[in-house]
C-alpha positions as CSV (number, residue, x, y, z in Angstrom):
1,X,-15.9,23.9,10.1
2,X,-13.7,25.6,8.0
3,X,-13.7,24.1,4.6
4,X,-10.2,23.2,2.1
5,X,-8.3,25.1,-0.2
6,X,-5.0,23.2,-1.8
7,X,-3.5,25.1,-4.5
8,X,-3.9,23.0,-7.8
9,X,0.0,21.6,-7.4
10,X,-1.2,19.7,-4.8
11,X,-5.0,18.9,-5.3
12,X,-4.1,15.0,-4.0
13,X,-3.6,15.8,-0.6
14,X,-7.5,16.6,-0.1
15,X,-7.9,13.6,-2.1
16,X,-8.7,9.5,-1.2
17,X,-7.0,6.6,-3.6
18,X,-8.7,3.5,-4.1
19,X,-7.0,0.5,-5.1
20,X,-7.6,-2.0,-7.5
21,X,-6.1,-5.2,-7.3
22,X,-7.7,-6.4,-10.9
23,X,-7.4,-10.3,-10.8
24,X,-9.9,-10.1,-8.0
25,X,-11.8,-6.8,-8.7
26,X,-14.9,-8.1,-11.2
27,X,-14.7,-10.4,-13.9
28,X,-17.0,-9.9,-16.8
29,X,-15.9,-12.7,-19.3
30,X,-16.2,-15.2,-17.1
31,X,-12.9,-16.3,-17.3
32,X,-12.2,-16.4,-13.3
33,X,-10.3,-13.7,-13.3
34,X,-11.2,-9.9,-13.2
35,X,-10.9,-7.7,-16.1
36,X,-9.9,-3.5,-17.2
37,X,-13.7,-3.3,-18.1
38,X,-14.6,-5.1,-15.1
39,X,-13.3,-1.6,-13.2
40,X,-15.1,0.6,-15.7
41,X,-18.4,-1.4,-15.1
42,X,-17.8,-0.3,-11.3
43,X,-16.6,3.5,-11.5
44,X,-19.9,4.6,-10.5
45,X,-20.1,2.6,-7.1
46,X,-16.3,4.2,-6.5
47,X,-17.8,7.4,-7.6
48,X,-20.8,6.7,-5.2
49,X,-18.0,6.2,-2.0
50,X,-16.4,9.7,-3.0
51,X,-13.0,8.4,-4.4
52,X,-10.7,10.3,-6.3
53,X,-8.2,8.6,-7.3
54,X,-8.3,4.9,-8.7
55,X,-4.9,2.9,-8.3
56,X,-5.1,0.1,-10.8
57,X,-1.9,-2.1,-10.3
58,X,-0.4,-3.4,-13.2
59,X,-2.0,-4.5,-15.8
60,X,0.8,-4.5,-18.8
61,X,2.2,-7.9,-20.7
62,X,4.0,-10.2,-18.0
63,X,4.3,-14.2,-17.8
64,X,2.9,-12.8,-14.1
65,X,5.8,-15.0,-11.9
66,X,4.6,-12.1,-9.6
67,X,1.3,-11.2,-10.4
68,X,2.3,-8.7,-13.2
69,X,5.2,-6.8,-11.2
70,X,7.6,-8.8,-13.4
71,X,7.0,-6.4,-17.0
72,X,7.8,-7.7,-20.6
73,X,6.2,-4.9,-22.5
74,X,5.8,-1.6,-21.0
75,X,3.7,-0.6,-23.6
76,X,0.8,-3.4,-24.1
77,X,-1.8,-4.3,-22.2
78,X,-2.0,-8.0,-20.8
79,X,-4.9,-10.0,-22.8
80,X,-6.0,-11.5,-19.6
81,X,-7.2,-8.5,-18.9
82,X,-8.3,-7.1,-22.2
83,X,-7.1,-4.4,-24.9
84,X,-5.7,-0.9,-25.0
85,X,-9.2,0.3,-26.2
86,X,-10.5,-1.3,-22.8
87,X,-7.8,1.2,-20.9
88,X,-8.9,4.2,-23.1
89,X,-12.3,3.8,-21.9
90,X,-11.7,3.0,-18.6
91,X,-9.7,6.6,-19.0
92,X,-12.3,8.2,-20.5
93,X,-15.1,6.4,-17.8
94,X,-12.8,7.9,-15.1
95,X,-12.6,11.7,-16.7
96,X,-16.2,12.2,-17.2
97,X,-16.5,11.2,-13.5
98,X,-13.7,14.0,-12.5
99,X,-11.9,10.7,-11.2
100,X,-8.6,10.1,-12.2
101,X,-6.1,7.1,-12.7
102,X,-2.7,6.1,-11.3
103,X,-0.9,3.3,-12.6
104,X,1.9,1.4,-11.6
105,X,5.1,1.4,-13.0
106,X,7.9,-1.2,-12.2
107,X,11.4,0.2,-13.1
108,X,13.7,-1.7,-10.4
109,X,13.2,-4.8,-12.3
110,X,12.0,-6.0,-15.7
111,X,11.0,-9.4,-16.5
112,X,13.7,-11.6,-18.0
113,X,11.1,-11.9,-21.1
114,X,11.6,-8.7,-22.0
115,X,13.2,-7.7,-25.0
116,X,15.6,-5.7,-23.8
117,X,17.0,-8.7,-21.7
118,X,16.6,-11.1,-24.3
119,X,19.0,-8.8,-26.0
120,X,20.9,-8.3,-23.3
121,X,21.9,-12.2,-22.4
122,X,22.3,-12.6,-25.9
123,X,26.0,-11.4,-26.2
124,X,28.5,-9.5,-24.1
125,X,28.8,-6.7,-26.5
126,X,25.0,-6.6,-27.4
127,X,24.2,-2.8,-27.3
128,X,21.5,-3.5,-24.2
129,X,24.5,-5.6,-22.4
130,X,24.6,-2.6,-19.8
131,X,20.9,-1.9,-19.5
132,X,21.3,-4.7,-16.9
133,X,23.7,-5.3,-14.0
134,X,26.2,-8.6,-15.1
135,X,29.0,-9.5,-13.3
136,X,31.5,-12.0,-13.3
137,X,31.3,-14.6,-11.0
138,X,34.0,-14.9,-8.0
139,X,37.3,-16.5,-8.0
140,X,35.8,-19.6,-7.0
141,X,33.4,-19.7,-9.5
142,X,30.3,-18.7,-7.1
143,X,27.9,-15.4,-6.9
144,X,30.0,-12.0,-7.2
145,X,28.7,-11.3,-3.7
146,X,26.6,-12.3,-1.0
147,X,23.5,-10.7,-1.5
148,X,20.5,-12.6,-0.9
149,X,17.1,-11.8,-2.6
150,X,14.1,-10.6,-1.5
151,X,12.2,-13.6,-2.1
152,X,14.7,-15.7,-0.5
153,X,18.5,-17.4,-2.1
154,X,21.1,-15.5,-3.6
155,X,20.0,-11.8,-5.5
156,X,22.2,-13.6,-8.5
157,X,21.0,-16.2,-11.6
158,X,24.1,-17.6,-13.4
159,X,23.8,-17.1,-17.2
160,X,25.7,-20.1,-19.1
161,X,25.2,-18.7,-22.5
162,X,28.0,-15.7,-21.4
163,X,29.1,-17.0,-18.3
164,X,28.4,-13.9,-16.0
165,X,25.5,-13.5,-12.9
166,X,23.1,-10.9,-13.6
167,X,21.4,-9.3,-10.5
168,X,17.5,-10.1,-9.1
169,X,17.0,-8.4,-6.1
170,X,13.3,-10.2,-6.5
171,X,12.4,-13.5,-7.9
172,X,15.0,-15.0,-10.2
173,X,12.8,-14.0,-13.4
174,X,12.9,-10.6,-12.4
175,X,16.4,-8.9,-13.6
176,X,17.5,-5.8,-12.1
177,X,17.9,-2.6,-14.6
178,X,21.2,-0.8,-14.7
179,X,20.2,2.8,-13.2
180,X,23.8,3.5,-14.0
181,X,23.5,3.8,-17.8
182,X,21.7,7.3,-19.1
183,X,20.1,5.3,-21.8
184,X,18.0,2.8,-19.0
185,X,16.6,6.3,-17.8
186,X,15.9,7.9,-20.5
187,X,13.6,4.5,-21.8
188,X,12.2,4.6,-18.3
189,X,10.9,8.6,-19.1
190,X,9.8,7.9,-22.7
191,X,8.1,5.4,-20.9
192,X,6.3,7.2,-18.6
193,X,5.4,9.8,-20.6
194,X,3.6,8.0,-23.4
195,X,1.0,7.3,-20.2
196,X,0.9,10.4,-18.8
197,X,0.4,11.5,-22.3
198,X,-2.3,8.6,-22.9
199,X,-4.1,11.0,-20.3
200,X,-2.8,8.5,-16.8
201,X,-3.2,11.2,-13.9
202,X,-0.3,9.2,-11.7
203,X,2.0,6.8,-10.8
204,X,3.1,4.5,-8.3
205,X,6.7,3.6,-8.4
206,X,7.5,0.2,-7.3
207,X,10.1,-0.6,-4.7
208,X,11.5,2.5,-6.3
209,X,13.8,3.4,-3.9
210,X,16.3,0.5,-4.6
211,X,17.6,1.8,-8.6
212,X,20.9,2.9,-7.3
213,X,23.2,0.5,-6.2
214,X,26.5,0.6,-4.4
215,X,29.1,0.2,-7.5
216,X,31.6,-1.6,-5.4
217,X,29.0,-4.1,-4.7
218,X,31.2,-5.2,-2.2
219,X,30.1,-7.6,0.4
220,X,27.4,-7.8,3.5
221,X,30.3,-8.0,6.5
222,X,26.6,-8.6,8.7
223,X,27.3,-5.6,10.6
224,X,24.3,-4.2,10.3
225,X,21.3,-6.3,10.8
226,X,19.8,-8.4,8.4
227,X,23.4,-8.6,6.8
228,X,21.5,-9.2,3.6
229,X,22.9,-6.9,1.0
230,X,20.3,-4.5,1.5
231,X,22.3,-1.4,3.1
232,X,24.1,-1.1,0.0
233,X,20.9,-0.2,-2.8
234,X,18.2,0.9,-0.6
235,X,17.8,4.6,-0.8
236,X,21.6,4.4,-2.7
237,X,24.0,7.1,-4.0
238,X,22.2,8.5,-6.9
239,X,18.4,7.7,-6.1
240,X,17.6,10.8,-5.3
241,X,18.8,12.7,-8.7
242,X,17.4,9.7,-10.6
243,X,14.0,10.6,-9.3
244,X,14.5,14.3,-9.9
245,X,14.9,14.0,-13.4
246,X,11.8,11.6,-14.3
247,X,10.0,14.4,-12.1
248,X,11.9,16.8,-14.7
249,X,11.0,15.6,-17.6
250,X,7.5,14.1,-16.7
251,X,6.2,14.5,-13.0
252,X,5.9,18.1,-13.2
253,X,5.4,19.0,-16.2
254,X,2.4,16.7,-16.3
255,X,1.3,18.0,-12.5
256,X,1.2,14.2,-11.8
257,X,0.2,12.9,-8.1
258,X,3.2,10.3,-7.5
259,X,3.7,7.5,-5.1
260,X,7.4,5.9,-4.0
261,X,7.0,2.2,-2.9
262,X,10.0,3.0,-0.3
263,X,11.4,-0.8,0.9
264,X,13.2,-0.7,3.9
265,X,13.5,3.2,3.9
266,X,14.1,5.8,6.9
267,X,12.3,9.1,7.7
268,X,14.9,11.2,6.6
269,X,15.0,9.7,3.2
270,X,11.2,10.0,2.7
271,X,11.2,13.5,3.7
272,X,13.6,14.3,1.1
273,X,11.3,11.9,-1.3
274,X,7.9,13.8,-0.8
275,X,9.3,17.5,0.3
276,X,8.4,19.5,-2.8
277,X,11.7,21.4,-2.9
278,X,12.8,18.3,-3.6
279,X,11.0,18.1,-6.9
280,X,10.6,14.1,-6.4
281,X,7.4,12.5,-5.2
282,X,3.7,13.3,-4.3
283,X,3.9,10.9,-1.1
284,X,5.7,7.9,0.1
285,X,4.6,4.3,1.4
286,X,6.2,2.6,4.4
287,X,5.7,-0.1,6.4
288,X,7.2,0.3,9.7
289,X,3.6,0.2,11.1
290,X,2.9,-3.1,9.5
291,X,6.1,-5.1,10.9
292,X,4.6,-4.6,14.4
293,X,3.8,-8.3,14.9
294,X,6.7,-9.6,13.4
295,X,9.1,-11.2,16.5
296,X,12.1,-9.9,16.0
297,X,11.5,-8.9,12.5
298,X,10.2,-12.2,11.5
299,X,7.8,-12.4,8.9
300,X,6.7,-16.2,9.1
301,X,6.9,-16.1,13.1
302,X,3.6,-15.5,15.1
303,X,2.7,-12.9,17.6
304,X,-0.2,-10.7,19.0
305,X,1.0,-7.3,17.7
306,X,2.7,-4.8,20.0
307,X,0.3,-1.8,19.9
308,X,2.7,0.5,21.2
309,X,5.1,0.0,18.9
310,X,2.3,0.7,16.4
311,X,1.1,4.1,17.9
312,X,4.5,5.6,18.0
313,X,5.5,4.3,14.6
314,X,2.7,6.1,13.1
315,X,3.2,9.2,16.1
316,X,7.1,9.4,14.9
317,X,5.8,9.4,11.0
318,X,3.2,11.9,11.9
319,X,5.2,13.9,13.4
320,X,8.3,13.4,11.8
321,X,7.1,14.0,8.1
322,X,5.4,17.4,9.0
323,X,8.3,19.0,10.4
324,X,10.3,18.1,7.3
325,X,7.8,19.2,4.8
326,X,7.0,15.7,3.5
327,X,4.0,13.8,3.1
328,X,2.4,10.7,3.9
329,X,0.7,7.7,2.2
330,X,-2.3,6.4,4.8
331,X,-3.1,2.7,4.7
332,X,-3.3,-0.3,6.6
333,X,-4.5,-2.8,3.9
334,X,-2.9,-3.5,0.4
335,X,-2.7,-6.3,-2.2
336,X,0.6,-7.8,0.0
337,X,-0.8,-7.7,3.6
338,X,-3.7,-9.9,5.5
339,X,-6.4,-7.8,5.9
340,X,-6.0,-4.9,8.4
341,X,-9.0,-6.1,10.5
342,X,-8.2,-9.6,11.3
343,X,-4.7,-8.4,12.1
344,X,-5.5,-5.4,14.5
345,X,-8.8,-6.0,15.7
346,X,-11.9,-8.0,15.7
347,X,-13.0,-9.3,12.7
348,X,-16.0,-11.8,14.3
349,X,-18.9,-10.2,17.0
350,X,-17.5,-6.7,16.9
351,X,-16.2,-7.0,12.7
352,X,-18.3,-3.7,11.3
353,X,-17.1,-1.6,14.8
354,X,-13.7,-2.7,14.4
355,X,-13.9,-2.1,10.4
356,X,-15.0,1.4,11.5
357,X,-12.4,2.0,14.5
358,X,-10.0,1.0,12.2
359,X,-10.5,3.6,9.3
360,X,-11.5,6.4,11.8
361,X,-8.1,6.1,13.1
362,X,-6.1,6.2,9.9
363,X,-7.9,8.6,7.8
364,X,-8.0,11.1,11.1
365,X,-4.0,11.4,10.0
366,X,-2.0,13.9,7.9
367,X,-1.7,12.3,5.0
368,X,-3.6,10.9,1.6
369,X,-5.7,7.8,2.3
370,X,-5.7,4.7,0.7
371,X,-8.4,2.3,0.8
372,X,-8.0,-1.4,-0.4
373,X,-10.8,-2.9,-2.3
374,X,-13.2,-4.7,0.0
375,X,-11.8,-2.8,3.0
376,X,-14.8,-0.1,2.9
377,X,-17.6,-3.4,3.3
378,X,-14.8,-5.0,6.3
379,X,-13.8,-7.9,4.4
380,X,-12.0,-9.8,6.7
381,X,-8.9,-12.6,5.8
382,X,-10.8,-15.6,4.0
383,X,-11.6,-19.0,5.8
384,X,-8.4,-21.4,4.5
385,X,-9.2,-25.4,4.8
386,X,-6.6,-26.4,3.6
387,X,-2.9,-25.6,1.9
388,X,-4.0,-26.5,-2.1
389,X,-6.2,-23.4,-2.0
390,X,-3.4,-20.5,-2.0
391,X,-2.3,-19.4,-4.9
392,X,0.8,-16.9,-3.9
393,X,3.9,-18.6,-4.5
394,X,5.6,-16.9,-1.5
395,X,3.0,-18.4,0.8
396,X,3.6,-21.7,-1.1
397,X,7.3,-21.5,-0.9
398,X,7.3,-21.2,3.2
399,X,4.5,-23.7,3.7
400,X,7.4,-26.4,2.5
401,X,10.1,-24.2,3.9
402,X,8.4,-23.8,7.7
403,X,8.5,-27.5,7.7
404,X,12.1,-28.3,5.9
405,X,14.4,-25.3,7.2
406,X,12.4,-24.5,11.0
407,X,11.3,-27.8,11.8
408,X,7.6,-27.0,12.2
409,X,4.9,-29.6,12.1
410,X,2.5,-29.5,8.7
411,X,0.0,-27.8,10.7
412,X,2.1,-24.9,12.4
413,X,3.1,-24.6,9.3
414,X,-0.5,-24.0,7.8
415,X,-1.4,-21.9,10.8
416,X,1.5,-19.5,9.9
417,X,0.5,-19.3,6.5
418,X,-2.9,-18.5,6.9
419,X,-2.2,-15.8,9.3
420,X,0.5,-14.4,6.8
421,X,-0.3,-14.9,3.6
422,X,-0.8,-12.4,0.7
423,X,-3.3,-14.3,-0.4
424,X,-5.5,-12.8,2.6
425,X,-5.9,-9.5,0.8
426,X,-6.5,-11.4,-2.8
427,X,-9.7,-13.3,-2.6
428,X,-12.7,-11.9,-5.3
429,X,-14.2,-8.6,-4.2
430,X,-17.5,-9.7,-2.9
431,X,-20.5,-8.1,-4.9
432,X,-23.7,-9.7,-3.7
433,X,-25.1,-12.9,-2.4
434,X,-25.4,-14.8,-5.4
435,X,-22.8,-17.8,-6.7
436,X,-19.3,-16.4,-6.6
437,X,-20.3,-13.4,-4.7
438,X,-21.1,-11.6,-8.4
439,X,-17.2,-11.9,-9.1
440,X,-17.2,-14.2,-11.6
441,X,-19.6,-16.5,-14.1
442,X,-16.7,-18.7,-14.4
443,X,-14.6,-20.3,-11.9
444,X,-12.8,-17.9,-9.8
445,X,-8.8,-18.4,-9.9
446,X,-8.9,-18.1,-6.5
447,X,-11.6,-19.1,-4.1
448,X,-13.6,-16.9,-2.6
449,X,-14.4,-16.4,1.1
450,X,-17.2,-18.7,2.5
451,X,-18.4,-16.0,4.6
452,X,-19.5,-14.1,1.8
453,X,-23.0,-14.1,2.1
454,X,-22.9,-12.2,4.8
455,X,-20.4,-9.9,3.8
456,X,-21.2,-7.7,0.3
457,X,-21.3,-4.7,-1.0
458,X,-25.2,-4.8,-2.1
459,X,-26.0,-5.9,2.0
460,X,-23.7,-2.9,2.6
461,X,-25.3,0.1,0.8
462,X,-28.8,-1.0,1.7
463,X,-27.8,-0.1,5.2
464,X,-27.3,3.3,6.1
465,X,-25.3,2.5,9.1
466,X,-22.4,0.0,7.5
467,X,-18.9,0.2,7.0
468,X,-19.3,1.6,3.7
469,X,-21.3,4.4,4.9
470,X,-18.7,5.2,7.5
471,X,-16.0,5.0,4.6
472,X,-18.1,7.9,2.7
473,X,-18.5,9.7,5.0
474,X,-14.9,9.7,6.3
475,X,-14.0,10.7,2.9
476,X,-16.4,13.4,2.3
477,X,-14.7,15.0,5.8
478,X,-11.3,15.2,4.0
479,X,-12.6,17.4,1.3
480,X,-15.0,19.7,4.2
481,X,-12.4,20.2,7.5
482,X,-9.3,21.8,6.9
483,X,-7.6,20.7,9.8
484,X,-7.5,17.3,8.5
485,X,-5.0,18.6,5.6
486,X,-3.0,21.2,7.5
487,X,-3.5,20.4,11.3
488,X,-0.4,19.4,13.3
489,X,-0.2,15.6,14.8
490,X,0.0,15.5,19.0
491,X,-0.5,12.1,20.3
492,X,-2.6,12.5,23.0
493,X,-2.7,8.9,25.0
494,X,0.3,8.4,26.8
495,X,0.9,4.8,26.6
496,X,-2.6,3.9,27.3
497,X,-2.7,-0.1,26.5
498,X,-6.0,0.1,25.0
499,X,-6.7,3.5,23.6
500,X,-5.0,5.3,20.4
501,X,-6.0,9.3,20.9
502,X,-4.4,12.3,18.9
503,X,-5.0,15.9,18.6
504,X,-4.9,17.6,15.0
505,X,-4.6,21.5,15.7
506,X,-4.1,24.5,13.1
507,X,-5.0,27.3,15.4
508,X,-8.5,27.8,14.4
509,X,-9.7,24.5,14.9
510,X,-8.6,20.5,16.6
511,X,-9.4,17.8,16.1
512,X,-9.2,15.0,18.5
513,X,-9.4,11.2,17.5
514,X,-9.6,8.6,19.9
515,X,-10.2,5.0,19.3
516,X,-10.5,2.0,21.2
517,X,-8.5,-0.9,20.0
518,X,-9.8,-3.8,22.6
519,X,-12.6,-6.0,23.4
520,X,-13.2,-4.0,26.7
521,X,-14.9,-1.0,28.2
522,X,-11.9,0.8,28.9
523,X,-12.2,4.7,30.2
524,X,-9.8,7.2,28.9
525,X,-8.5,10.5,30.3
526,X,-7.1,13.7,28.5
527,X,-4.6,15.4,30.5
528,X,-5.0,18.7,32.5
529,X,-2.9,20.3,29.9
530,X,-4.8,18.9,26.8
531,X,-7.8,19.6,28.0
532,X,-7.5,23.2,28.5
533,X,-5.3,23.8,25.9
534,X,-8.2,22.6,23.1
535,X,-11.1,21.7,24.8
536,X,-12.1,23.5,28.4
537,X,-15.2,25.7,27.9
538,X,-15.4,25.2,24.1
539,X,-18.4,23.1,22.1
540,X,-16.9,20.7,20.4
541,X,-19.1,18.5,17.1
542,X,-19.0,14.5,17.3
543,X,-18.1,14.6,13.1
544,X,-18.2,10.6,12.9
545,X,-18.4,7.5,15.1
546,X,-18.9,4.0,14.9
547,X,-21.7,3.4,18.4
548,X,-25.5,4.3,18.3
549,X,-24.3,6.6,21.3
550,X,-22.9,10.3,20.5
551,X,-20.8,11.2,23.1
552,X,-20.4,14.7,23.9
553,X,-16.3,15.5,24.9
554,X,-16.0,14.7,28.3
555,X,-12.1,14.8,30.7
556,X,-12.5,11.3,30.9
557,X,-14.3,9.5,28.2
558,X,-16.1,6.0,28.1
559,X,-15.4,3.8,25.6
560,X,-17.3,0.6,24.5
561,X,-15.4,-2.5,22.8
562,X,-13.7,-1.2,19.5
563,X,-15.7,2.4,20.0
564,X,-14.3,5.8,17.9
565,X,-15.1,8.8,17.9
566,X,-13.7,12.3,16.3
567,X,-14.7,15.4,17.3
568,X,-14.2,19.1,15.9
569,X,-13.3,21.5,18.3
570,X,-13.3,25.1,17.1
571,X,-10.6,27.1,18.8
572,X,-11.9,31.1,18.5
573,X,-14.3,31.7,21.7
């Protein structure tokens, strides 16, 4: 196998980010919720999996009306989860570890607690007036426009003090900044920079994607669906020379790996976003892949998810992004979606194959991975009893809504939730067997899953043949086969309703994935054409799989319930 070589511009794309959602990660006060030293105390088990990168979502002041993506002070750390000395040493854990750090920052929206909108709502000719988007409210006294927010009701809060709406495209504490005004953007890159200069390796932007708005801000005419406002500020007139100049001023000069949040976004756009002639981001997110069992785009509607759709969402991606010259962000699980392997596979009898199945599948991509914490020991979505234990306030919000607006019955209600809630992914990272699952001394702030002593990291690394394992060892491939950074996507499966298979080629070597994503022994065949294009009279290395088998590379293959395999094929006779 040929090994790696990025140039130093773009060491991330060899690279795997972990992410750290710190409320739930490790407490060590015993306050019930996790802690900044809580991570450093950990950096050598992340260090131990092979990870490079360490996301650590936001941690700054916030009165946390959404879990600290609503920012009062860019600058300080929130006491719940300790003091800037705590970051400097996480900093300095993560350096002497070669691991580095990427924070969030969230520049769409600041909280209405900060001082720049207390300023702001102050007076009309306060000097931060413009740093946020007022407007006067419509003839008839209503919201300037019809723009609903994200987190449902109108994207406007009436002010009385001055008598003008100012614009939330979130929750109502959560005001939109003014992209428009050059002073908003140049605070935003002062910002920035005093982290990057702190000695932060990266950022992820937050819903970032959505700064420039429509000026008109005319009205939603419903022409396009969901007639919510949303055509006119996602991916909007000027976000793209916004972006360029933070990656002016600070992105490049810094060599920074960046991340755009994209909401809502298209291919095009995200090529232009990660394409380094753009001089913009690293990488993008998108979630395409993850609305795939949403009936007719319905969050808080059930339905078995439509593999298809799935495989050619991240086909068209794959494919998409390469011949464009951008690059991709690889996940499945994050801090606002149930976990990946209740959703998509089998998270009871066939839980550590379908853990497995699931990562072989994604990190076999073109892309840079992105593991969730708890994902690498197959945490699945918690056992809920009963309503009182969620803590989200969306999942809240829709548990009385289901019922008042849809007419559902308490408990279709509760079944949606549970399903659906964010809360899936946020339950304490499970440690060991003991009380709490090592989390927490004190009384978690949210509960922790009853299956957890079954289900820990200590059970995991004792055994060399669990998910975690299979986690390092995926990760340790990414650094060792090139064709994982450079090779070209070709779906290889043609529609088959169990199987996901793809091809990764660069001319000296493929690599073929193929996963089985049901509860049956299903058989799949390559094509005449595939199979002597890459594989006919070749010898071709089984690099990971999740079975006690090893399958050599057969025209049609046999697969077990939620079985994967990926094999190197090298192309020179």
């Amino acid at each position: 196998m040929s090994s790696t070589n990025t140039t130093s511009s773009s060491w991330w794309k060899t690279s795997t980010v972990y992410q750290v959602y710190p409320k739930s990660f490790n407490d060590t006060t015993g306050s019930g919720t996790g802690d900044i030293r809580g991570l450093t105390e950990k950096l050598d088990y992340l260090q131990h999996l092979g990870i490079d990168i360490v996301w650590l979502q936001p941690v700054y002041v916030s009165p946390q009306h959404d879990n600290g993506y609503d920012v009062a002070d860019y600058y300080r750390i929130n006491p719940d989860f300790g003091t800037m000395e705590d970051f400097d040493e996480l900093l300095k854990g993560l350096k002497a570890r070669d691991m580095k750090l990427m924070i969030d920052i969230v520049v769409n929206h600041s909280s209405t607690d900060h001082e720049w909108f207390q300023q702001s709502r102050s007076s009309k000719d306060n000097p931060y007036r413009d740093y946020y988007i007022w407007k006067d409210p419509a003839p008839d006294g209503g919201v300037p426009n019809n723009w609903q927010s994200k987190f449902g009701g109108p994207a406007w809060q009436y002010d009385e003090q001055t008598g003008q709406y100012f614009l939330t495209l979130f929750d109502k504490t959560q005001a939109d900044l003014n992209w428009e005004n050059e002073q908003v953007r140049q605070e935003v890159r002062d910002m920035i920079k005093f982290w990057a200069e702190k000695g932060v390796d990266g950022f992820r932007m937050d819903v970032i994607n959505l700064i420039s708005k429509d000026q008109r801000f005319p009205d939603d005419d419903g022409s396009v669906s969901p007639g919510d406002g949303r055509k006119f500020y996602t991916d909007g007139p000027r976000v793209h020379e916004y972006i360029t100049e933070m990656y002016e001023e600070v992105f490049g000069p810094h060599n920074m790996v960046t991340v755009g949040e994209m909401s809502s976004t298209t291919l095009e756009h995200c090529i232009k976003y990660s394409n380094p002639a753009s001089r913009e981001f690293s990488m993008t997110f998108n979630f395409h892949h993850l609305k795939v069992d949403y009936p007719n785009g319905q969050k808080w509607e059930l339905m078995p998810y439509d593999f298809e759709a799935m495989k050619q969402l991240f086909s068209e991606w794959q494919t998409g992004m390469q011949a464009g010259g951008g690059w991709n962000a690889l996940f499945l699980n994050n801090h606002d979606q149930p976990r990946a392997l209740s959703r998509f596979a089998d998270d009871g009898d066939y839980r550590a194959e379908s853990a497995k199945m699931l990562a072989t599948t994604i990190h076999g991509m073109q892309g840079t991975p992105y593991v969730y914490q708890g994902e690498e020991i197959g945490m699945p979505n918690p056992v809920w009893n009963d309503v009182s234990e969620f803590r989200d306030i969306e999942s809240t919000n829709m548990y009385r809504l289901l019922q008042e607006e849809r007419g559902k019955s308490a408990e279709e209600a509760f079944q949606i939730v549970k399903e659906r809630s964010r809360d899936n992914s946020r339950t304490p990272m499970q440690w060991d067997g003991s009380e709490n699952a090592g989390f927490t001394t004190g009384t978690p702030w949210i509960k922790v899953d009853e299956r957890y002593p079954s289900i820990h990291v200590a059970q995991q690394m004792a055994d060399p043949n669990s998910i975690y394992y299979h986690y390092r060892k995926l990760i340790a491939l990414r650094k060792q086969v090139r064709v994982l950074t450079d090779g070209l996507y070709e779906r290889l499966d043609d529609a088959h309703p169990d199987v996901f298979a793809y091809a990764r080629t660069n001319g000296s070597e493929t690599l073929l994935v193929v996963s089985n994503f049901s509860k049956r022994d299903v058989t799949f065949p390559f094509s005449e054409a595939v199979w002597n294009d890459h594989i006919a009279g070749k010898s071709a290395e089984l690099l990971i799989g999740n079975t006690e088998v090893s399958p050599a590379v057969e025209q049609v293959i046999s697969l077990s319930p939620y079985s994967s395999y990926m094999w190197l094929v090298p192309q020179q006779d």
